[in-house]
C-alpha positions in Angstrom: -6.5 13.9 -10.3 -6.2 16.7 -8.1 -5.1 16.4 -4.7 -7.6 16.1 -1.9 -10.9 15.8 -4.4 -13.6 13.6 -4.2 -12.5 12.2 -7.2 -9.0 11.4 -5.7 -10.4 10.2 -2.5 -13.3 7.9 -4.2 -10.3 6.2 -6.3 -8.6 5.6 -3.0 -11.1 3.9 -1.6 -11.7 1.9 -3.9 -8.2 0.7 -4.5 -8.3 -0.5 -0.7 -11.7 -2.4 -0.9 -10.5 -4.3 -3.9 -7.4 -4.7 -2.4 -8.6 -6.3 1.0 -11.4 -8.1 -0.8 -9.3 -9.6 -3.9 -8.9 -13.2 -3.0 -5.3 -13.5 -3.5 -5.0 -10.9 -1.1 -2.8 -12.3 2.2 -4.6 -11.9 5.1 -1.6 -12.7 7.3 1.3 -11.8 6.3 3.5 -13.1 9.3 6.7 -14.4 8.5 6.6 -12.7 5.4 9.5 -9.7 4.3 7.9 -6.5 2.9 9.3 -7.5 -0.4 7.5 -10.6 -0.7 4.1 -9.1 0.2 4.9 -5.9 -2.1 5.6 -8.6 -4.7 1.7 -10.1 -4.3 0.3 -7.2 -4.0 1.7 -5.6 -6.8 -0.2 -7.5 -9.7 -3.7 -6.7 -7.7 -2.7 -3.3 -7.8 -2.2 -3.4 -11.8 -5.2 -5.1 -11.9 -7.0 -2.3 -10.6 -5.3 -0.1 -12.6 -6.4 -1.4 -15.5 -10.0 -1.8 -14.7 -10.2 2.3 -13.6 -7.9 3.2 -17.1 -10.6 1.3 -19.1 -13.2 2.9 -17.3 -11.8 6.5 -17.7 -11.9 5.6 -21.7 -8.1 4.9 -22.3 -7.8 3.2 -25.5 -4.8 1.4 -24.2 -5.7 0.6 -20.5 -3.3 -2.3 -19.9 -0.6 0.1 -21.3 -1.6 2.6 -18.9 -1.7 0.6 -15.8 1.3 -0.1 -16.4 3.4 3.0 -17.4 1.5 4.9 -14.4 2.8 2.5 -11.9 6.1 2.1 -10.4 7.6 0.5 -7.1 10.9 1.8 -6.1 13.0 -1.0 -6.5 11.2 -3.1 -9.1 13.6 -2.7 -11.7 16.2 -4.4 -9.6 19.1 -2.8 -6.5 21.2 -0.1 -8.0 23.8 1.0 -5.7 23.2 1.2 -2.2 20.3 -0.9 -0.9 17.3 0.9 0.3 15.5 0.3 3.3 11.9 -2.1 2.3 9.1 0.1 2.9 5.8 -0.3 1.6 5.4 4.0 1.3 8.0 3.6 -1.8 5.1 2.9 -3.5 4.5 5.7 -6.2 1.4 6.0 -7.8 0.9 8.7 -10.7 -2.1 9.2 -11.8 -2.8 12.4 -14.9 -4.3 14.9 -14.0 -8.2 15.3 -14.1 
């Protein structure tokens, strides 16, 4: 997707409203360390995923989701801890 399209913006969007409206989706997170609520929220993201990679006609959507998501930290603490914040969230999408 290019930057700044409709496209682009319409997929954002969307992410957020079936984010906030997925039930399993924490309303409230007080009390809760960025970590644990990046760790909910990260399999409604992959959900999502998969739905708009089926969608765009990937054969292998699941596979997809997948491979185009990471979360800085997810494969475990390499060196030096980073500091938790939720904008280490990378999402790359292909090009459209």
């Amino acid at each position: 997707m290019k930057k700044k399209s409709a496209k682009l913006t319409r997929f954002i969007e969307d992410l957020h409203k079936f984010i906030v409206n997925h039930p399993q989706f924490r309303n409230n997170p007080e009390g809760k360390s960025e970590v644990h609520i990046q760790t909910e929220i990260r399999p409604i993201i992959i959900q999502y995923l998969e739905k708009h990679f089926k969608q765009e006609g990937y054969k292998d959507h699941i596979g997809k989701a997948h491979e185009s998501f990471y979360w800085e930290g997810q494969e475990g603490i390499f060196g030096k801890q980073r500091a938790e914040t939720l904008s280490s969230m990378i999402v790359s999408l292909p090009n459209s």
